[in-house]
C-alpha positions as CSV (number, residue, x, y, z in Angstrom):
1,X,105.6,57.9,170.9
2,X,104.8,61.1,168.8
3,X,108.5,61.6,168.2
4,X,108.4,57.7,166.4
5,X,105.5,58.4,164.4
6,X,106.8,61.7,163.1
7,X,110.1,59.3,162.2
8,X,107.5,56.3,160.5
9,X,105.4,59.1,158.6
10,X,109.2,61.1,157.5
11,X,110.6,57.7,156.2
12,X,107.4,56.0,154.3
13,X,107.6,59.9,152.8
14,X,111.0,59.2,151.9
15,X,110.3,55.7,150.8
16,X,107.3,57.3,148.5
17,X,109.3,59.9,146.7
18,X,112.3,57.6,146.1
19,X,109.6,55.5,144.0
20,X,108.2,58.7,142.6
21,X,111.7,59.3,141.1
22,X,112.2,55.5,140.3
23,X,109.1,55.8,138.2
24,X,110.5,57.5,135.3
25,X,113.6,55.6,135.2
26,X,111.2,52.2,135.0
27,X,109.0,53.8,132.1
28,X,112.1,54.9,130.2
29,X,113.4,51.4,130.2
30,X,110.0,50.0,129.5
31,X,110.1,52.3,126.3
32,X,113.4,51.4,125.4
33,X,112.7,47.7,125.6
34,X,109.5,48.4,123.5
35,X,111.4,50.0,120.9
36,X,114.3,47.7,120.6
37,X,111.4,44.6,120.2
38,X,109.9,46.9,117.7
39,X,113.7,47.2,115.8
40,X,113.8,43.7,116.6
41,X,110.7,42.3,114.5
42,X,111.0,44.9,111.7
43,X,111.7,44.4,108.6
44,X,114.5,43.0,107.4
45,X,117.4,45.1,105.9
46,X,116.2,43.1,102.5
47,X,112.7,44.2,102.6
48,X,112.6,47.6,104.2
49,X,112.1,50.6,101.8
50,X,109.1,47.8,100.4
51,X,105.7,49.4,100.1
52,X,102.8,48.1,99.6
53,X,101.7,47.8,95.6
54,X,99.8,49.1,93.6
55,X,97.5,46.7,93.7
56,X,96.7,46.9,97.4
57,X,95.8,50.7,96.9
58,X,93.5,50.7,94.0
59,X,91.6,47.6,94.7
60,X,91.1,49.2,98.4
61,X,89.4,52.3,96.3
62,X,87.5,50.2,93.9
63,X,86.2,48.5,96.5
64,X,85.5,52.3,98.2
65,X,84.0,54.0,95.2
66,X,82.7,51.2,93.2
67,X,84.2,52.3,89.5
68,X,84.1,51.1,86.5
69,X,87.2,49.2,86.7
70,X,89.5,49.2,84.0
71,X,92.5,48.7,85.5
72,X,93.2,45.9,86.5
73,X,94.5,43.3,84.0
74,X,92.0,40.5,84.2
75,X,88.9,39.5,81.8
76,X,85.5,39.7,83.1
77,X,84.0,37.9,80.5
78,X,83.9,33.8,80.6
79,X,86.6,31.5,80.1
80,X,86.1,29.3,77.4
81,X,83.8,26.4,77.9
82,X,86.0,23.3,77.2
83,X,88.5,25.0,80.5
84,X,86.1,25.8,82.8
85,X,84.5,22.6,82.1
86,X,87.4,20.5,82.8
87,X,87.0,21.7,86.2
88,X,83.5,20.6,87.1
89,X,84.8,17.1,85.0
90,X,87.5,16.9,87.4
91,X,85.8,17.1,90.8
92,X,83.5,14.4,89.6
93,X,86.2,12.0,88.5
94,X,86.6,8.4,89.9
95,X,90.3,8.8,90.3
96,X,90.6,10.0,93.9
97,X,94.3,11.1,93.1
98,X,93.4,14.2,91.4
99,X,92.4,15.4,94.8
100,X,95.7,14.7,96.7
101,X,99.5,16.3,96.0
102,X,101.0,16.0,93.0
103,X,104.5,15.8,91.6
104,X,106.1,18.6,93.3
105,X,107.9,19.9,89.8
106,X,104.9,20.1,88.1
107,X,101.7,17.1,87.2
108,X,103.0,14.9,84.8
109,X,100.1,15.0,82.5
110,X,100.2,18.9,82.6
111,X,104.3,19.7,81.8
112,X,103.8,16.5,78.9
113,X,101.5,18.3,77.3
114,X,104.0,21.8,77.6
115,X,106.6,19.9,76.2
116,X,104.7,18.6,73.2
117,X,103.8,22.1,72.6
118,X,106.7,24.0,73.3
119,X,109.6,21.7,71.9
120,X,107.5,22.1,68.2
121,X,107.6,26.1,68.9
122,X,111.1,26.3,70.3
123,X,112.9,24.0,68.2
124,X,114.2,21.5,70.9
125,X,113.1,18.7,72.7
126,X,112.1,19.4,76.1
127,X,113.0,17.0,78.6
128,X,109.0,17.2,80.8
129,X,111.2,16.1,83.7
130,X,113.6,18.3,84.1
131,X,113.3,21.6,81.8
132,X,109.4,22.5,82.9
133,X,108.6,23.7,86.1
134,X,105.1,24.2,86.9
135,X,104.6,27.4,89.5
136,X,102.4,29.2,91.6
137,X,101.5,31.4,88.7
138,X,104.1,33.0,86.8
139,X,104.7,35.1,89.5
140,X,106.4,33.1,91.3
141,X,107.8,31.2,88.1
142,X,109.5,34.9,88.2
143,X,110.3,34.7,91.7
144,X,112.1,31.5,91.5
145,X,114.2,33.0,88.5
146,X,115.5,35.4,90.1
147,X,115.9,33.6,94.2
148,X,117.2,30.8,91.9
149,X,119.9,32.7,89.9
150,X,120.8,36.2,91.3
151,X,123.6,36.3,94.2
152,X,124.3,39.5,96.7
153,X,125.8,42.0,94.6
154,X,124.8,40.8,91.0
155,X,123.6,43.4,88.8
156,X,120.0,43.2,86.8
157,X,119.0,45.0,83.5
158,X,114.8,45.6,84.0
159,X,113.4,47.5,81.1
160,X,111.0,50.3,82.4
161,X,107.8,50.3,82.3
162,X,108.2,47.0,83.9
163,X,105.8,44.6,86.3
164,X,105.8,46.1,89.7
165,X,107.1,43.2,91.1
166,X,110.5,42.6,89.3
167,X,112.6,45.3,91.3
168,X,111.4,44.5,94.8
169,X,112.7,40.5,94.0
170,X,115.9,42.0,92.6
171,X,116.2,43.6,95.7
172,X,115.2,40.4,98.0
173,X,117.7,38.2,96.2
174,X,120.5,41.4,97.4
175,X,120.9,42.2,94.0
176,X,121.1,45.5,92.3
177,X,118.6,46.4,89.5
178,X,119.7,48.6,86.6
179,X,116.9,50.6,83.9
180,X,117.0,51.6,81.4
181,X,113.7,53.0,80.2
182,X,111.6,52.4,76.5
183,X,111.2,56.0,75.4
184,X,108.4,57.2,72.7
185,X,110.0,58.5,69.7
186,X,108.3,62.2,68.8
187,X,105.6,61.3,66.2
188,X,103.8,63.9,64.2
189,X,101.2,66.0,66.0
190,X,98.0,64.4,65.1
191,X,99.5,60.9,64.2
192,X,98.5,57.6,65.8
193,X,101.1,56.4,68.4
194,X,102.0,52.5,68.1
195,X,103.9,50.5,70.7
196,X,106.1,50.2,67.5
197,X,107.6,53.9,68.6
198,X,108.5,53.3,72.3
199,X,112.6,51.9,71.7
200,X,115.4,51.6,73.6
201,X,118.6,53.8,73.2
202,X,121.3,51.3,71.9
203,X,124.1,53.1,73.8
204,X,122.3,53.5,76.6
205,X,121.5,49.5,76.7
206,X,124.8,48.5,75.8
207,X,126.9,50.7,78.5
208,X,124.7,48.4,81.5
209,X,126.4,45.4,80.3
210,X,129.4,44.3,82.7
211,X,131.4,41.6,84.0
212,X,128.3,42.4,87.2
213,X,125.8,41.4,85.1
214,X,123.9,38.3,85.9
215,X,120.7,38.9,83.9
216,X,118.5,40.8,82.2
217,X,114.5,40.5,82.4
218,X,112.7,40.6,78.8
219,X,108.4,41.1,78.4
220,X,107.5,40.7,75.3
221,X,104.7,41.2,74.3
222,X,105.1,44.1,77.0
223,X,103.2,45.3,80.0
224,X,101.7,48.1,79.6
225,X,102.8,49.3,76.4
226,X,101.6,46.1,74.4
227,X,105.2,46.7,72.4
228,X,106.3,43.1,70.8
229,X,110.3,43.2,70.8
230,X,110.9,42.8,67.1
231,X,113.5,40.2,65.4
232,X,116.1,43.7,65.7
233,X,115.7,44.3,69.3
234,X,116.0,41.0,70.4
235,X,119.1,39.8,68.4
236,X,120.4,43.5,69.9
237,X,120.0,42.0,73.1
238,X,121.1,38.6,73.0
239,X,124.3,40.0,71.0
240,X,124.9,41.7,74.3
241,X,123.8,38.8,76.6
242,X,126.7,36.4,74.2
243,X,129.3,39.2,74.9
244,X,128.5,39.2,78.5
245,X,127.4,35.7,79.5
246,X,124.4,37.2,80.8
247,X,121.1,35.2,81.9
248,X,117.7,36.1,79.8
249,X,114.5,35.7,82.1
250,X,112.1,36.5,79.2
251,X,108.7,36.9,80.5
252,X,106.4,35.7,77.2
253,X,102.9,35.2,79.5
254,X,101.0,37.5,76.5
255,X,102.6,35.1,74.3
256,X,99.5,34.3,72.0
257,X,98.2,38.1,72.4
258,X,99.6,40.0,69.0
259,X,98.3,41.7,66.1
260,X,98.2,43.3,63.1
261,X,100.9,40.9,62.0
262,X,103.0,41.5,64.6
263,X,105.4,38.7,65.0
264,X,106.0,37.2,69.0
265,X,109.6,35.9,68.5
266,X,110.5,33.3,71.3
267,X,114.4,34.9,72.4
268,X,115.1,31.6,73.8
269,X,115.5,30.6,69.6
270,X,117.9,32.7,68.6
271,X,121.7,31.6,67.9
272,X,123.8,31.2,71.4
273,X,120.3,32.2,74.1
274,X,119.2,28.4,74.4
275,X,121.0,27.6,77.2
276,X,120.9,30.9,78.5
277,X,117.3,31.7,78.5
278,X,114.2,30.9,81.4
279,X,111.0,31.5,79.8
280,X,107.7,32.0,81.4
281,X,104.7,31.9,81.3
282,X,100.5,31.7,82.0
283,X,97.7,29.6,82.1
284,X,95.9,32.7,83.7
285,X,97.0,34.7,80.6
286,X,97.0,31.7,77.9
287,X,93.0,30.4,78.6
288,X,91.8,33.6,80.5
289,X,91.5,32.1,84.2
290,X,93.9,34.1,85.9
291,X,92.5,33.0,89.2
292,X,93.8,29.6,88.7
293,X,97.5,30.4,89.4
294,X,98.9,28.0,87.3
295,X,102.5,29.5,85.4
296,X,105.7,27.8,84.4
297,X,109.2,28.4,83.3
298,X,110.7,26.4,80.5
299,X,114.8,25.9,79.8
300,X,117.7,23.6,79.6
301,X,117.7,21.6,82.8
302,X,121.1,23.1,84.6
303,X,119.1,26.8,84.3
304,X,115.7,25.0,85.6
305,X,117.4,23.3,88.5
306,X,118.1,26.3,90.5
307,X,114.4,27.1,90.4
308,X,113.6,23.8,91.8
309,X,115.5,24.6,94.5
310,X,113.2,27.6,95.1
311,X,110.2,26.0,94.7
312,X,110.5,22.7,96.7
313,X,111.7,24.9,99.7
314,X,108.8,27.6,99.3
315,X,106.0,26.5,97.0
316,X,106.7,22.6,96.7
317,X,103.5,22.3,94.8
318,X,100.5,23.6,93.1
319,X,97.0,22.6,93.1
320,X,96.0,19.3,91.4
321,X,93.0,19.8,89.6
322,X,94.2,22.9,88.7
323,X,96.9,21.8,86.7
324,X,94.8,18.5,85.4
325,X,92.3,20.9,84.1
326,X,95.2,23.1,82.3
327,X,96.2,19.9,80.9
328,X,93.3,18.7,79.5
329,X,92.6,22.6,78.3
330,X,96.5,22.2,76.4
331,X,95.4,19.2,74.9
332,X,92.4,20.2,73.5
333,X,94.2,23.1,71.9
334,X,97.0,21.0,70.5
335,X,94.5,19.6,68.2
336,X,93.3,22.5,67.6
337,X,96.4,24.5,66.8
338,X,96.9,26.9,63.4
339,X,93.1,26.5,62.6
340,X,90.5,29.5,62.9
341,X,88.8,26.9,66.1
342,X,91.8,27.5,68.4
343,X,91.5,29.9,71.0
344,X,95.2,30.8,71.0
345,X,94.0,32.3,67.3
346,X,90.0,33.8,68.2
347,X,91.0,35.4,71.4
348,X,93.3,38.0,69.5
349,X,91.0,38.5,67.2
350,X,88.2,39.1,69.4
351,X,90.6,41.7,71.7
352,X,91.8,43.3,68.2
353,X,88.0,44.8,67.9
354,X,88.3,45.7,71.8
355,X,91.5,47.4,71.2
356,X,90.8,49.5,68.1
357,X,87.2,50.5,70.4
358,X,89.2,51.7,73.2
359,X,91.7,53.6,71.1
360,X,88.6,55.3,69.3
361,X,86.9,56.5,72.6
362,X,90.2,57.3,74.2
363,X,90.9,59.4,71.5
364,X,87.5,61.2,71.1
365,X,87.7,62.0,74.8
366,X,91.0,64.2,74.2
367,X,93.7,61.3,75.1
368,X,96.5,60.0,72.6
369,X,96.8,56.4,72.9
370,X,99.4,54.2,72.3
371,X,97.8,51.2,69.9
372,X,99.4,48.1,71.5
373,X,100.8,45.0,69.1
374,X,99.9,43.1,72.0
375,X,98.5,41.8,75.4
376,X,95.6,43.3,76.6
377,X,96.4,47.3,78.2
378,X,96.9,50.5,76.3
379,X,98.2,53.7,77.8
380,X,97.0,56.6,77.3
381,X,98.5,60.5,77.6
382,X,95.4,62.0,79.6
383,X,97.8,65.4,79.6
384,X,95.6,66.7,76.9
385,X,92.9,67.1,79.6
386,X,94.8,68.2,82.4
387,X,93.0,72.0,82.2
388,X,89.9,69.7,83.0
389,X,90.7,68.6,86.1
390,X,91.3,69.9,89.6
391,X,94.3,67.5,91.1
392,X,94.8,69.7,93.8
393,X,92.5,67.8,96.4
394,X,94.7,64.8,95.6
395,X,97.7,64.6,98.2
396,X,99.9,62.1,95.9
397,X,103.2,62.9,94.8
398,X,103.0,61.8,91.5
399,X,100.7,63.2,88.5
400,X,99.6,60.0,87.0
401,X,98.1,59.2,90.8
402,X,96.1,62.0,91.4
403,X,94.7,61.5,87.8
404,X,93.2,58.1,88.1
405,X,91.9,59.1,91.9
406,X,90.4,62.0,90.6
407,X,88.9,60.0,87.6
408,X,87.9,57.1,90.2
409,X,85.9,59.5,92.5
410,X,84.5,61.5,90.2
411,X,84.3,59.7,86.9
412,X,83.5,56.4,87.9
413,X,86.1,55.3,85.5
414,X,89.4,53.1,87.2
415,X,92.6,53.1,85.3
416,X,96.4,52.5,86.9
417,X,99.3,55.2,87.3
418,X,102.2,53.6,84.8
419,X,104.3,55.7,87.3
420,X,103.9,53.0,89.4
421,X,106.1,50.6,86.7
422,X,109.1,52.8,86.9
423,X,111.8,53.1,89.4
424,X,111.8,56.1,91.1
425,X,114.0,58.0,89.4
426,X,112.5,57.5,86.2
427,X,108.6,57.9,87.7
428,X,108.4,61.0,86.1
429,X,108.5,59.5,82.5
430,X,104.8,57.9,83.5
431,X,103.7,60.4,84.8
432,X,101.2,61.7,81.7
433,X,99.5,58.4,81.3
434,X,97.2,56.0,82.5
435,X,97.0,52.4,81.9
436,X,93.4,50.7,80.8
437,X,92.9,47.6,80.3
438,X,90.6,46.3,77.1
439,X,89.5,42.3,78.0
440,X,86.7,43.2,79.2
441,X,82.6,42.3,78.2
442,X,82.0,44.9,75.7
443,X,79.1,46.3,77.9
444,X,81.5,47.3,79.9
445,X,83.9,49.1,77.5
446,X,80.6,51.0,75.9
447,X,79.9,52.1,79.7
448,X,83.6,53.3,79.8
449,X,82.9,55.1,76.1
450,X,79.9,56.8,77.5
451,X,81.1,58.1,80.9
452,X,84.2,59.7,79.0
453,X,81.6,61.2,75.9
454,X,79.5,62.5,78.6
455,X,82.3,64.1,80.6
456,X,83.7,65.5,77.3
């Protein structure tokens, strides 16, 4: 009796240790199946390397230290009646229609009046059909250029500094961008910098072209440099887009936003770029409601189809009273247009003042700014004051970073890194500015004036 107990105890030992042992074993292929799930639902070879923007980090520490935020690029001052209006109008209206889907390509009323306008600026006639499409801002108007047009393999001139978000579609569509960055011609010490003096090298620009070049993405008037591509440039670059037979996607959303005679010059209008030119642009930008979301892309109909494609499989629509309301807005202003009333005319005007302020308290604070022909940013070269700041607290790789942290934290005052608008090989070039934006209340720029003459 003894002798089988002494055999029970021995084996349930035996039995215990040989699931000690299997223990191990079961957590190392409980790991392994965790971390092939994990490789699994990661992301794709398309996306990975993709960070999150810009704009993720610095409204997360806006919302932290509660600056004074001149960075980001949106007005904080009201829209003009007659838009925002339209709205309240809209809601209240008898047709119930205006609250259900739309035309999937764009409301009817909403790409007629963008032909009317557009075909008198552009010199043809556009088709409302089928050479507008209305998008999801002109984000995605950008988006669909690029899904719509650019294969595995095809190569894509972006001019640096360039909006955050053109490489990492480049890159989605599996193509390969190419830079090529606008660099500041040396001006003398003392002198006023202009967007006029940031140019491309010719060589440089022309040894991208190839038989792998599908397109090339234009901003004019620029983000952030406020540079407008003059006459020159432009028939520089559509020479080369000819030679090639290379697609323009010009991004023209600060279209109405120039001064001091600057000329905006539509690249779609010169000889040979019709049919070879998508261009784009922004209610958000045009009538200073950039929350609505309400873009488009304009072009001959055989370009414009592929981003159809795009946006009836993705998109399919935007919102109704949105793009009634940016209707009725167009059509007020098409009566208005060329005369002192029309907003497409006071709003530069008004930012002009704004712009020349900026400059003038940049400047008095120790920066050098470039004077933008147009849209509504201005960098600055903050390396004047770098022997009045302590970085060093400030883990970020990059200069520009830990210069608008630091000024967020301590200042009060928000600005974005232009580092951030340059592929990383070329981040260094941004690394001695900032980028501010001037549509903003005025209160709000003499609070930015004062924070940086009381720091001085």
């Amino acid at each position: 009796m003894l002798r089988n107990c002494r055999s029970a105890l021995q084996r349930s030992r035996l039995l215990l240790t040989a699931k000690e042992c299997r223990q191990p074993e079961r957590q190392k292929q409980s790991a392994a199946a965790a971390s092939s799930s994990m490789e699994k639902f990661d992301l794709p070879k398309r996306l990975q390397g993709s960070t999150p923007s810009v704009w993720n980090e610095y409204i997360a520490l806006a919302m932290q230290y509660k600056p004074l935020n001149l960075g980001q690029g949106f007005p904080d001052d009201v829209a003009p009646e007659y838009v925002t209006n339209s709205l309240a109008d809209i809601a209240h209206d008898a047709n119930p229609l205006l609250h259900q889907y739309t035309r999937g390509y764009g409301h009817v009323r909403l790409v007629q009046a963008l032909s009317k306008l557009y075909s008198g600026l552009v010199g043809h006639e556009l088709n409302p059909l089928s050479d507008i499409l209305i998008t999801s801002g002109a984000y995605e108007a950008l988006y669909s250029s690029i899904m719509g047009h650019v294969d595995v393999g095809d190569e894509v001139i972006i001019i640096e500094p360039f909006f955050d978000c053109y490489e990492p579609m480049v890159k989605m569509a599996g193509g390969v961008s190419r830079f090529i960055p606008l660099n500041l011609r040396k001006t003398e010490e003392g002198d006023p910098i202009s967007s006029v003096d940031w140019v491309l090298d010719d060589a440089e620009l022309e040894g991208l072209f190839n038989a792998k070049t599908k397109m090339i993405i234009l901003n004019t008037p620029h983000n952030p440099i406020g540079k407008v591509f003059n006459r020159t440039e432009l028939e520089r670059i559509a020479e080369l887009c000819r030679k090639w037979n290379v697609l323009c996607v010009s991004d023209e959303v600060y279209e109405w936003l120039v001064f001091d005679g600057a000329e905006h010059i539509r690249i779609c209008t010169l000889p040979g770029m019709w049919d070879r030119t998508i261009t784009l642009g922004s209610a958000g930008k045009t009538f200073s409601v950039t929350g609505w979301k309400i873009g488009w892309a304009y072009g001959p109909s055989q370009l414009i189809r592929n981003l159809q494609m795009v946006h009836q499989n993705s998109v399919y629509t935007c919102p109704t009273p949105l793009q009634e309301g940016v209707a009725r807005s167009f059509e007020v202003e098409l009566a208005r247009l060329g005369t002192p009333e029309s907003y497409f005319l006071s709003l530069p005007r008004e930012l002009k003042q704004k712009r020349d302020f900026m400059a003038k308290f940049l400047s008095e604070a120790g920066m050098r700014p470039t004077i933008p022909e147009g849209g509504y940013f201005m960098l600055a070269d903050w390396s004047p004051l770098a022997s009045k700041v302590d970085l060093s607290s400030e883990p970020d790789k990059h200069r520009d970073y830990k210069f608008t942290k630091w000024m967020t934290k301590n200042m009060g005052l928000q600005g974005i890194p232009p580092s951030a608008f340059y592929s990383e090989l070329n981040k260094p070039l941004g690394e001695d500015f900032v980028r501010y934006c001037f549509i903003k209340k005025q209160e709000n720029l003499d609070k930015a004036a004062e924070l940086l003459r009381k720091w001085k």
